[in-house]
C-alpha positions as a Markdown table, in Angstrom:
| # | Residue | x | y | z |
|---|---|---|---|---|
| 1 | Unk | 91.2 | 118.6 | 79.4 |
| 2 | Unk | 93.0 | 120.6 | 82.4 |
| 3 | Unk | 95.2 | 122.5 | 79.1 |
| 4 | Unk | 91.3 | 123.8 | 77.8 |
| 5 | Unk | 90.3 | 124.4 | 80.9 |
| 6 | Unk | 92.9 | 126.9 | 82.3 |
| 7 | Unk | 93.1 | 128.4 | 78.4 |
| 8 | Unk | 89.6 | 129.2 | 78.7 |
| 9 | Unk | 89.7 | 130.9 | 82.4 |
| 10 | Unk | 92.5 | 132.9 | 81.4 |
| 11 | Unk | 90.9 | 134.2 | 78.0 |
| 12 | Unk | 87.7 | 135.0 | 80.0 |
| 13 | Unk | 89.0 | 136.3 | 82.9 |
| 14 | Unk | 92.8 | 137.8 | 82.1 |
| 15 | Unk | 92.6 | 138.5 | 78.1 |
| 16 | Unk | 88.8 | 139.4 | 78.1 |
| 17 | Unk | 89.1 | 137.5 | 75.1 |
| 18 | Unk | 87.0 | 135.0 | 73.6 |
| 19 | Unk | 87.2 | 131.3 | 73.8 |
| 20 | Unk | 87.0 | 127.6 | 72.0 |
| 21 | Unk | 84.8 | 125.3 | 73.0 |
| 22 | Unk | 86.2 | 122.8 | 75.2 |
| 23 | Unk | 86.8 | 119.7 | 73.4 |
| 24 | Unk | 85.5 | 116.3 | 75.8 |
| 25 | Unk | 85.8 | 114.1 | 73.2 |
| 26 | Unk | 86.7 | 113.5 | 69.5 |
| 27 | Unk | 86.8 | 110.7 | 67.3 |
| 28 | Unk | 90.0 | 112.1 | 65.6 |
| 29 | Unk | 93.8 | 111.2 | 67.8 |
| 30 | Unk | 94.9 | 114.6 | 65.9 |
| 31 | Unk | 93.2 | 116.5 | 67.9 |
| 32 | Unk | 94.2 | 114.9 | 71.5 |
| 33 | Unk | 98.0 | 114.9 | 70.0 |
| 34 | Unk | 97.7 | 118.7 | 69.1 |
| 35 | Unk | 97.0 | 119.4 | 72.7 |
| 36 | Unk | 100.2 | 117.6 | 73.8 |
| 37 | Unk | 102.6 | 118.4 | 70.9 |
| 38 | Unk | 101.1 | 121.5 | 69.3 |
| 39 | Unk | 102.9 | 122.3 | 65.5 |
| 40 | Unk | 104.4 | 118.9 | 65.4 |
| 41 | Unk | 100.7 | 117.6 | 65.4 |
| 42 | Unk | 100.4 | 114.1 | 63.4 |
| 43 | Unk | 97.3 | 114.3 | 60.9 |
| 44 | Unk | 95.5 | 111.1 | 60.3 |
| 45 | Unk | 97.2 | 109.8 | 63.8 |
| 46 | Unk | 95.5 | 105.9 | 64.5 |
| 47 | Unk | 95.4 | 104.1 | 67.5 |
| 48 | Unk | 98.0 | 101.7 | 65.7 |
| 49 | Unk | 100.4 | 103.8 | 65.0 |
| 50 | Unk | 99.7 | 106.2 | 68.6 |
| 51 | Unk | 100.6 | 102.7 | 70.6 |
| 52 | Unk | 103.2 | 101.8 | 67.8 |
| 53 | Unk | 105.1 | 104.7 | 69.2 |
| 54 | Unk | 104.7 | 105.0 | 72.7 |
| 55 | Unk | 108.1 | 104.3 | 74.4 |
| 56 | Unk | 107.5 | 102.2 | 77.4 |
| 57 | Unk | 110.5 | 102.1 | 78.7 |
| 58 | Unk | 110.7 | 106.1 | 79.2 |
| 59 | Unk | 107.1 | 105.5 | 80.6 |
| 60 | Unk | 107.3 | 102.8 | 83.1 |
| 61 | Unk | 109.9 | 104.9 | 85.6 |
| 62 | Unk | 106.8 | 107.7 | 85.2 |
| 63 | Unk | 104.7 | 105.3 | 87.4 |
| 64 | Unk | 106.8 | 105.2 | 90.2 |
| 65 | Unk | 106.4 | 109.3 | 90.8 |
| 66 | Unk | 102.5 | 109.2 | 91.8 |
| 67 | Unk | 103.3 | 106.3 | 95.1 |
| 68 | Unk | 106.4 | 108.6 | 95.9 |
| 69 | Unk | 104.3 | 111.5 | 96.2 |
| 70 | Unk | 101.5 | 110.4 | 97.5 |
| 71 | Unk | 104.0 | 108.7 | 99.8 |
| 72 | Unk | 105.6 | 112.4 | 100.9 |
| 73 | Unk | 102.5 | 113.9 | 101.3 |
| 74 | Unk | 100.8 | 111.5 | 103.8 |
| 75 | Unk | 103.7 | 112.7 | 106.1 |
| 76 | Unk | 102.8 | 116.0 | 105.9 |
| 77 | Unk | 101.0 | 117.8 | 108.8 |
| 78 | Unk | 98.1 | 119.8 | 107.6 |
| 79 | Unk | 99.4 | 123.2 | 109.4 |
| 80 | Unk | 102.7 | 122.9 | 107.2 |
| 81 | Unk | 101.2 | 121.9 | 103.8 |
| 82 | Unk | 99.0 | 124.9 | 104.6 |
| 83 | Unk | 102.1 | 126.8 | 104.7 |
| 84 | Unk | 103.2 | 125.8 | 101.4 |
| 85 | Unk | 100.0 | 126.0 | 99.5 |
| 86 | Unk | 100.7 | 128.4 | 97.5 |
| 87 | Unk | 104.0 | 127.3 | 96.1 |
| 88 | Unk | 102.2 | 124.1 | 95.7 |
| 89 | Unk | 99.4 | 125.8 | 93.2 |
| 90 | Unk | 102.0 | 127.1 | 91.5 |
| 91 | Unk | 104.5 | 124.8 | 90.9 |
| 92 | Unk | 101.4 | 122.5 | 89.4 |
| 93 | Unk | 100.0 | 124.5 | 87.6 |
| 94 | Unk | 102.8 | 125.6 | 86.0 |
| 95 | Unk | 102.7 | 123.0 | 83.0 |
| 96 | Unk | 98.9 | 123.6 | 82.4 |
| 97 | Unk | 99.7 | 127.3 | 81.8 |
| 98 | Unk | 99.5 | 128.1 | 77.5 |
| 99 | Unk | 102.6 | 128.6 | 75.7 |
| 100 | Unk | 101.1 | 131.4 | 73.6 |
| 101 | Unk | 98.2 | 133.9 | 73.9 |
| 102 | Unk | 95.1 | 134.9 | 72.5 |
| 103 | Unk | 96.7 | 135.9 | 69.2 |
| 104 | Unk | 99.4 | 133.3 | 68.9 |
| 105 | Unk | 102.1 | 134.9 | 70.0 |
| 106 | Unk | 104.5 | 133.2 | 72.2 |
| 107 | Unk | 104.1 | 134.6 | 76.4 |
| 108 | Unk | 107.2 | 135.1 | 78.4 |
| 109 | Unk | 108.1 | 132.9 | 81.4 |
| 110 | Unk | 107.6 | 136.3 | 83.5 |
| 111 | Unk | 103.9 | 136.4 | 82.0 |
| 112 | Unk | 103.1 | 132.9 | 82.5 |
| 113 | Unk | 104.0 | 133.1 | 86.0 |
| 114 | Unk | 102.0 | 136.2 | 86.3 |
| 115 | Unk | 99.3 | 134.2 | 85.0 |
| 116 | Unk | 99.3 | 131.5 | 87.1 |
| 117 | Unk | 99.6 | 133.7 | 90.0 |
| 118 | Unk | 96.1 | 135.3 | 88.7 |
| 119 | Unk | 94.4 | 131.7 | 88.8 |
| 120 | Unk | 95.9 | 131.2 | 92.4 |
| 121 | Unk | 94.9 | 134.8 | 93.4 |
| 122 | Unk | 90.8 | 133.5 | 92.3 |
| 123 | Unk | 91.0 | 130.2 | 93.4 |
| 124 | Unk | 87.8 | 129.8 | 94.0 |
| 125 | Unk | 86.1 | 131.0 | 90.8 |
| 126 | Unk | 89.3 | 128.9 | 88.8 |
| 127 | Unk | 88.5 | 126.0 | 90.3 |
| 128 | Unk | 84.6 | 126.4 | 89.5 |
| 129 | Unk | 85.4 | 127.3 | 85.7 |
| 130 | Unk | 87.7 | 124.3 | 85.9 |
| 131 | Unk | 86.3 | 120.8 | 87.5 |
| 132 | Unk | 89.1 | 118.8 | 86.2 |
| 133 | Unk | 91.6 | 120.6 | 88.0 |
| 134 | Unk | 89.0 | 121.0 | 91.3 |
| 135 | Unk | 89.0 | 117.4 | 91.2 |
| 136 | Unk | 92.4 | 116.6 | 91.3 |
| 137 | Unk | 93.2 | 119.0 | 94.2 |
| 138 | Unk | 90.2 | 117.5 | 96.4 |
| 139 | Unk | 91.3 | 113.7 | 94.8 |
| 140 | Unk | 95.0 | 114.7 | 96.1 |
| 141 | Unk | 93.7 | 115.8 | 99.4 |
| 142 | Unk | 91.6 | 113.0 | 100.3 |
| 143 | Unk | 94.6 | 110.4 | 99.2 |
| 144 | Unk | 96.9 | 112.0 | 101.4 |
| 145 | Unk | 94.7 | 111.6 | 104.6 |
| 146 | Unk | 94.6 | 107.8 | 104.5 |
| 147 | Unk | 98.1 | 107.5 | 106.2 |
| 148 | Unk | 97.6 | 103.9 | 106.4 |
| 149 | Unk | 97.4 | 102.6 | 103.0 |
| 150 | Unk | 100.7 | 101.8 | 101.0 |
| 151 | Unk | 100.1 | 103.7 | 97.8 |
| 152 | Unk | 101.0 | 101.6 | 94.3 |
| 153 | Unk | 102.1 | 102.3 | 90.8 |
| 154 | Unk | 98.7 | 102.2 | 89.5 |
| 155 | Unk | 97.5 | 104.9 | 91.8 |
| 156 | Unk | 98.7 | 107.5 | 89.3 |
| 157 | Unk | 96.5 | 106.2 | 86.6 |
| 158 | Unk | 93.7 | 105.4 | 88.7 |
| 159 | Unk | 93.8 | 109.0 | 89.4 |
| 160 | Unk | 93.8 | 110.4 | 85.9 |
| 161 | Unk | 90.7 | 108.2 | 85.5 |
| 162 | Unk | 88.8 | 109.5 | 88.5 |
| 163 | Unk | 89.5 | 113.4 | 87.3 |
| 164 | Unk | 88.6 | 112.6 | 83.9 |
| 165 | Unk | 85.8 | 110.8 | 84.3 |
| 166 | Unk | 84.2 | 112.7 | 87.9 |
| 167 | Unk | 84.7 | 116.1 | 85.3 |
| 168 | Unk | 82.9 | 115.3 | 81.9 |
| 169 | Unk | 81.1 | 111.8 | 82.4 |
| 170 | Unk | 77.4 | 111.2 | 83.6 |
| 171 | Unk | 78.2 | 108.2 | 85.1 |
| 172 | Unk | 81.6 | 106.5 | 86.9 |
| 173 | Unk | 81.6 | 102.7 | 86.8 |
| 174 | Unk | 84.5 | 101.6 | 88.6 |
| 175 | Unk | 85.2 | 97.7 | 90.3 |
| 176 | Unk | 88.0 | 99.4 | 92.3 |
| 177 | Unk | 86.6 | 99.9 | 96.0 |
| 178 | Unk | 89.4 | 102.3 | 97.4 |
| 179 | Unk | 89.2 | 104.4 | 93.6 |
| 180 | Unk | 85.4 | 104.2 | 94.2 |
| 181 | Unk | 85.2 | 105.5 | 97.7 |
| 182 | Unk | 87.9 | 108.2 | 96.8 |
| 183 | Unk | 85.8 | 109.2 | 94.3 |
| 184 | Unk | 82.5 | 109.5 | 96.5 |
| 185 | Unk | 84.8 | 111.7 | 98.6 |
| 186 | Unk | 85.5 | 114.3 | 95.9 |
| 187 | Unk | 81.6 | 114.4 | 95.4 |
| 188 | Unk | 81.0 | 115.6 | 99.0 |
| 189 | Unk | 84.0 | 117.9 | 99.4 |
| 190 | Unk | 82.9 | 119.9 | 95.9 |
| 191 | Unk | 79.2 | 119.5 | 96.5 |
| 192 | Unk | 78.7 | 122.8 | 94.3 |
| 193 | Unk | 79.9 | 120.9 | 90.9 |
| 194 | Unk | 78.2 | 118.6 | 88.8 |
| 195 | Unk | 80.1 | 115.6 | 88.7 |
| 196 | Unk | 79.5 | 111.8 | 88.0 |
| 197 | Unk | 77.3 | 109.5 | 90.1 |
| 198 | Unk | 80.0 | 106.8 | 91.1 |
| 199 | Unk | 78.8 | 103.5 | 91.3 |
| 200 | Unk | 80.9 | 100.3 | 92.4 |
| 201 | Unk | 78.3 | 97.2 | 91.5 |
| 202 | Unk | 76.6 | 96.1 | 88.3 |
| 203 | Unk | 73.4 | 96.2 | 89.8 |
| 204 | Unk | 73.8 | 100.2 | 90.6 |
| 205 | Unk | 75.1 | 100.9 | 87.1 |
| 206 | Unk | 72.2 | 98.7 | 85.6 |
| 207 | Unk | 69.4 | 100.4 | 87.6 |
| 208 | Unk | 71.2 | 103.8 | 87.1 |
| 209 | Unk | 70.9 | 102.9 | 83.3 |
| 210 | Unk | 67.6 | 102.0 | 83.0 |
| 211 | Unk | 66.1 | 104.7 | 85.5 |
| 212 | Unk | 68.4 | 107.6 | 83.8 |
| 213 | Unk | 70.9 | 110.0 | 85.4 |
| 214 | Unk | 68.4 | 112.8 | 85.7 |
| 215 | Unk | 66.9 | 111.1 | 88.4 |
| 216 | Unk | 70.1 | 111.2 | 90.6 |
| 217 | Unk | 69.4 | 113.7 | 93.8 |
């Protein structure tokens, strides 16, 4: 989702060039797998064979990065990752960036930096045309402030979770107190997007259900 957002910002706003659709959901696995692997996209891809061939060992060390830096950050004073902002922005952005442009061809390293530099450079209109990545800075922001809590390896997914689902869902239903309340936190600090009403108990999601999201104020 954050690949289709930051293609579509940069054809609108760089390229002046038009742009897909994004693409929330899909009941095809092609087309998730042809955002991550491009020309060596699998056609007819199933849920079978997508698991079949997920290699777990490679992924498990993966899970162990998110409480490390979660970890590194709750150390840092505001003042200094402040400082650093910047090279922050850019160093995550960085893999989000398209590996080709508007007419296929493939872009320099030189011009993908350029063009991340342009999204840092309108931060604030980027992170409007963009409420998956919005959400993942504020998510990152209010994680980091609890220095008290001991981060774990499922913080990482939790996280994904949260971004995905504040972005492009009506609703977030979520038994997980701490993802819940981190969630209500991203609602307040980016008032100005339309994200999903969290809920934590069955009887909220029931009486959201039967009352209908429209009526959320």
């Amino acid at each position: 989702m954050q690949m289709q957002e930051v293609r579509r910002f940069l054809w609108k706003y760089y390229f002046d060039h038009p742009a897909d659709e994004i693409v929330v959901s899909s009941p095809h696995l092609s087309v998730v797998d042809f955002f991550l692997s491009k020309r060596t996209t699998r056609i007819g891809l199933t849920a079978r064979q997508f698991i079949g061939e997920l290699d777990y060992d490679l992924l498990n060390p993966l899970k162990d990065f998110s409480p490390q830096a979660q970890t590194a950050l709750q150390r840092v004073e505001a003042a200094e990752h402040k400082a650093k902002d910047q090279e922050i922005f850019l160093a995550w952005l960085t893999n989000s960036i398209p590996l080709e442009g508007p007419h296929g061809r493939v872009m320099s390293v030189s011009r993908r930096i350029e063009l991340a530099q342009f999204c840092y450079e309108r931060r604030k209109a980027f992170f409007v045309a963009c409420p998956a990545m919005a959400v993942e800075v504020s998510l990152t922001t209010d994680r980091a402030r609890d220095r008290s809590r001991n981060p774990t390896r499922s913080d990482g997914p939790d996280a994904s979770h949260t971004v995905m689902a504040l972005s492009y869902c009506d609703i977030f239903f979520t038994r997980d107190r701490h993802q819940g309340n981190s969630a209500g936190a991203v609602r307040r600090m980016l008032k100005g997007l339309s994200l999903a009403y969290v809920c934590v108990e069955p009887k909220q999601l029931s009486k959201l259900l039967q009352t209908g999201v429209s009526t959320i104020t």
